[in-house]
NUTIVEX-952717 format. One line per 4 residues: number of its first residue (from 1); their letters; for each residue x, y, z of C-alpha. Coordinates in Angstrom, 3 decimals. Each point is the difference from the previous one (the first is absolute). Example, Ala and Ser with C-alpha at 12.3 -4.5 7.8 and 13.67 -1.06 7.14 Angstrom:
2
1 = AS = 12.300,-4.500,7.800  1.370,3.440,-0.660
END
This chain:
259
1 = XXXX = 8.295,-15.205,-15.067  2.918,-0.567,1.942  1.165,2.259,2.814  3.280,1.109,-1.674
5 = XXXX = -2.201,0.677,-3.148  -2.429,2.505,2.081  3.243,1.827,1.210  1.245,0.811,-3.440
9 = XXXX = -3.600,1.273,-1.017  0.525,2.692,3.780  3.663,0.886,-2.118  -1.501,0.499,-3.241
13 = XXXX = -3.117,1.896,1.919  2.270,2.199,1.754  2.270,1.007,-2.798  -3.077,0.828,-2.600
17 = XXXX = -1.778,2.023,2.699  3.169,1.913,1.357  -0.356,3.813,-0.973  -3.624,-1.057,-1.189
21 = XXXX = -2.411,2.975,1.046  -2.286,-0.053,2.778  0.474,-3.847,-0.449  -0.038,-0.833,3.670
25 = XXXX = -3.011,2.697,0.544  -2.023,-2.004,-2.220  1.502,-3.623,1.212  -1.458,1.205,3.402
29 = XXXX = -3.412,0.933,-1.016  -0.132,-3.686,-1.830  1.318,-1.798,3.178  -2.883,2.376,2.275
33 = XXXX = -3.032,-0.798,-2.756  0.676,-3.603,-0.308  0.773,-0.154,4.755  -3.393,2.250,0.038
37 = XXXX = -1.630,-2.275,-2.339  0.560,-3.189,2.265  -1.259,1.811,2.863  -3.491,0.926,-1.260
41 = XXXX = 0.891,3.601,-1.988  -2.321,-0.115,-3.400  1.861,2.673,-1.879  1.865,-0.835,-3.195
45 = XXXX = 3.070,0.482,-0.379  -0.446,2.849,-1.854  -1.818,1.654,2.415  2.312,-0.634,2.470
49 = XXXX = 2.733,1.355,-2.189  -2.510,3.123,-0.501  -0.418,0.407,3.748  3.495,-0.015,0.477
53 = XXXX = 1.607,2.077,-2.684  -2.561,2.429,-0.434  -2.751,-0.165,3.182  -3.010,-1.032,-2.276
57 = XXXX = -2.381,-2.185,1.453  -2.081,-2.949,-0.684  -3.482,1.753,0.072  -1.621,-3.544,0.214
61 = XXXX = 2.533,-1.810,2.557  -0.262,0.002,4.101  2.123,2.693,1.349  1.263,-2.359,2.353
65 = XXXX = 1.915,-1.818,-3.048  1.601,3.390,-1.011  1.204,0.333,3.495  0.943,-3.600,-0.014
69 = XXXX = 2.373,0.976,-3.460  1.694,3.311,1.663  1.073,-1.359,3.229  1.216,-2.902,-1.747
73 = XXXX = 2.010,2.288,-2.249  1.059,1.895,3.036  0.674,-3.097,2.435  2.670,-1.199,-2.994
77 = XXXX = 1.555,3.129,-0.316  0.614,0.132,3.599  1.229,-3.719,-0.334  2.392,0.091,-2.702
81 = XXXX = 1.610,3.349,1.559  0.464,-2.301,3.111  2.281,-2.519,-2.302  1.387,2.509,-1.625
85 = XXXX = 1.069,1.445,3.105  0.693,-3.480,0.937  -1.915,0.577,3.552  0.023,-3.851,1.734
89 = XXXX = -3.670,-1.565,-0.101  -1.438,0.711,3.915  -3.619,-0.414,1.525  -0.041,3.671,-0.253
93 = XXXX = 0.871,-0.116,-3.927  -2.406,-2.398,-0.673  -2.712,1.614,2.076  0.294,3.834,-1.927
97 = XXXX = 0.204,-1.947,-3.591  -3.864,-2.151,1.365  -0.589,3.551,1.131  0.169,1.636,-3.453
101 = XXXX = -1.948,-2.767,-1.920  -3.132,0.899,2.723  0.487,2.990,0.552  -3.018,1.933,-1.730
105 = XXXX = -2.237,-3.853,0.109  1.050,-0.857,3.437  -2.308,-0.676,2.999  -0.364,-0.569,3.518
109 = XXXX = -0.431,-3.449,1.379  -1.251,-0.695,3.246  0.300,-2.869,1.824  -0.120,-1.686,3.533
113 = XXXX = 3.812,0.816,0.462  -0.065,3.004,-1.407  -0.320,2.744,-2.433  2.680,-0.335,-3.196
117 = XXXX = 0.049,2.369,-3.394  1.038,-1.233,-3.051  0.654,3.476,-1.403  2.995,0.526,2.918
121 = XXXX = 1.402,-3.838,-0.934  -1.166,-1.402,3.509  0.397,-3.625,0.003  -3.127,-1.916,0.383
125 = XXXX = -1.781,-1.128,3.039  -1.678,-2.827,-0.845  -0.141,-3.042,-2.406  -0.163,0.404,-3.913
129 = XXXX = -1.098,-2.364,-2.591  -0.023,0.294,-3.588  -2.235,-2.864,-1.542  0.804,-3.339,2.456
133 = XXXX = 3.780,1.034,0.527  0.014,1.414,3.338  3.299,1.962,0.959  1.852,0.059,3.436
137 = XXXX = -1.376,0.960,3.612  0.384,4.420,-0.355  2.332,-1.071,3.665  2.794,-1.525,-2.321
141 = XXXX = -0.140,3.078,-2.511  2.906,2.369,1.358  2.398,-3.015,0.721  -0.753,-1.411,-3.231
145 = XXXX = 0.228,3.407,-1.884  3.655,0.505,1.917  1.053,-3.034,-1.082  -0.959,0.480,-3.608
149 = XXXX = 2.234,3.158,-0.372  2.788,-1.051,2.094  0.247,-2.627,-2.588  -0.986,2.375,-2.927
153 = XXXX = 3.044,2.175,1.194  2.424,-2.790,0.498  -0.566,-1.755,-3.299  0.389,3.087,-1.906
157 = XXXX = 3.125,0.477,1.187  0.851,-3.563,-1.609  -2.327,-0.685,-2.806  2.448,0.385,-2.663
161 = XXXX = -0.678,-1.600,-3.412  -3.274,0.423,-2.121  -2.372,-2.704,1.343  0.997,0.752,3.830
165 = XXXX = -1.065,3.691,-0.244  -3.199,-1.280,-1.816  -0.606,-2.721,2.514  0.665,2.914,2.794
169 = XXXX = -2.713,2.077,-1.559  -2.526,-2.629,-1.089  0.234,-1.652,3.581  -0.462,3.544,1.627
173 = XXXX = -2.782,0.338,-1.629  -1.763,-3.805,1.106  1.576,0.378,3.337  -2.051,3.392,0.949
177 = XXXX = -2.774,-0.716,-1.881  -0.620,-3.370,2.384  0.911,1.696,2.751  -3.408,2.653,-0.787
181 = XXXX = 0.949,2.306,2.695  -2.292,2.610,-1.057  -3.584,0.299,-0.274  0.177,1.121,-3.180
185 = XXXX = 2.149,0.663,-3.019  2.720,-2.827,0.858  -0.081,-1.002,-4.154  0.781,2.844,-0.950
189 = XXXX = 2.761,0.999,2.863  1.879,-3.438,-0.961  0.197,0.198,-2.937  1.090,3.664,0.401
193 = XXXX = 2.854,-1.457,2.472  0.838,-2.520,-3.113  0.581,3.399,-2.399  2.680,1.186,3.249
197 = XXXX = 1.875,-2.852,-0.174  -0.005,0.003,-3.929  0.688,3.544,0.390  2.606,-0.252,2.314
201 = XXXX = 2.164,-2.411,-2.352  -0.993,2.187,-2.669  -1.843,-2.658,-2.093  -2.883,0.802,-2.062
205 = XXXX = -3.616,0.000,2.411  -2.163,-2.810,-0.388  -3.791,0.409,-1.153  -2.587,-2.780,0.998
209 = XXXX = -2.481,0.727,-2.892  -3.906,0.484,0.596  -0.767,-2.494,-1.917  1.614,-2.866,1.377
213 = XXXX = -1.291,0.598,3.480  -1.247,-3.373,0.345  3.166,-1.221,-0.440  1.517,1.945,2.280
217 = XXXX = -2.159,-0.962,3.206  0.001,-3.629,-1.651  4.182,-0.044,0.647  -0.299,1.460,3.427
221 = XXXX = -2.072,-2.081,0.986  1.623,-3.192,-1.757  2.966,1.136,1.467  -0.929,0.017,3.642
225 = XXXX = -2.719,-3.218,-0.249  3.074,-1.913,-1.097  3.029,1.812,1.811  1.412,0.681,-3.295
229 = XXXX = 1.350,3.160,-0.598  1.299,-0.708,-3.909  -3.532,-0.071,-0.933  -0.135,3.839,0.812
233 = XXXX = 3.675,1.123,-1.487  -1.471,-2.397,-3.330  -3.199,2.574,-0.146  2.022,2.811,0.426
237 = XXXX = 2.616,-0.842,-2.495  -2.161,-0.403,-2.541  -1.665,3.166,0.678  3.474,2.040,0.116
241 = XXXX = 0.341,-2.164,-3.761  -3.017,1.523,-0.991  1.037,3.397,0.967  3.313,0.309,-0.949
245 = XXXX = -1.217,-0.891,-3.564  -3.036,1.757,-0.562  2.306,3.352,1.237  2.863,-1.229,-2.592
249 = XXXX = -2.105,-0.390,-2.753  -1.780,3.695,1.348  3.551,1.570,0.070  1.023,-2.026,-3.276
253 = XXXX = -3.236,1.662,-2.346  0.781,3.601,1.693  3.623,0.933,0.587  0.505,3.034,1.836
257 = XXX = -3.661,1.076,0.528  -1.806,-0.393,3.353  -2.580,-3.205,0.090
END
């Protein structure tokens, strides 16, 4: 589907779920399930949606992966207030949002330069690999990080048509996650900075879906093995596709009533 194509389906979205209720309450426990999900959480979506709305618990699931679901919730709470209140994307920003998603599953790391917690959004001190892709020296972390939102900031300032403000978010979210600079929860905290940016341009949030995890670490790391960015924004597209419809045909089969 063409670009231009995927922007009409974010119109048509927007105006069948304005005035919808608790549509964005529900949108949000969908987009924490499915973020959860890649991450390791073994609750259904259902049970996440009955941990969240009502405070029932999986009787047979890890605690951990509860914890996992409400600090997720939390951490994009906290993150789409921040667009809304159109706060500019700083070290400190980024560092309470990693904060929120480890809060209650965070640990301390120690290592021969030091101590660092995860749950207080320390930046690492050490090196970080995630199956043979091994991510830059922790040294080059802050100056990369700066960088990042200095150009975050400055290109939202200009990103004015459709595909730019997707590009913005979709390259946020490869940038960061590259960059790893936590020791933990660095999925989850980009593609929470990707829902900012969509946020912040007041475009509908982007799910990657549970099920097509494999796909999703097969396009980052297509991307960077070949220096080829489009390979990412092509994965993402087609999940935002996939969204958008599923919620339009949702919306379409239940007018007026929450999902």
């Amino acid at each position: 589907m063409k670009i231009q194509d995927i922007n009409k389906l974010a119109v048509l979205y927007q105006q069948l779920s304005k005035g919808m209720i608790d549509h964005d309450k529900y949108t949000y426990y969908a987009i924490t399930h499915h973020s959860t999900a890649i991450e390791g959480s073994t609750l259904t979506e259902k049970q996440a949606v009955n941990l969240l709305e009502y405070g029932t618990t999986a009787g047979s699931k890890p605690i951990e992966h509860h914890f996992m679901i409400l600090d997720y919730f939390k951490a994009l709470e906290f993150t789409l207030k921040a667009a809304r209140e159109e706060k500019a994307v700083t070290i400190p920003l980024l560092q309470a949002i990693a904060s929120k998603v480890k809060i209650n599953t965070g640990e301390t790391v120690n290592t021969v330069l030091g101590t660092y917690e995860t749950a207080k959004g320390d930046f690492r001190l050490g090196s970080v690999r995630a199956g043979t892709r091994t991510f830059p020296d922790h040294k080059k972390v802050p100056a990369m990080i700066k960088k990042l939102c200095d150009n975050i900031n400055k290109e939202i300032q200009t990103a004015k048509s459709f595909e730019d403000r997707c590009n913005l978010a979709f390259k946020a979210h490869f940038d960061f996650v590259s960059i790893h600079p936590f020791g933990d929860g660095n999925g989850r905290t980009s593609r929470l900075l990707m829902n900012y940016i969509q946020a912040r341009f007041n475009l509908p949030l982007s799910i990657v879906f549970k099920q097509d995890r494999i796909k999703y670490v097969t396009a980052l790391e297509n991307a960077r093995t070949k220096d080829d960015i489009t390979l990412f924004y092509k994965f993402m597209y087609n999940q935002y596709e996939k969204f958008l419809k599923t919620e339009i045909n949702l919306l379409r089969s239940t007018p007026g009533k929450t999902r």
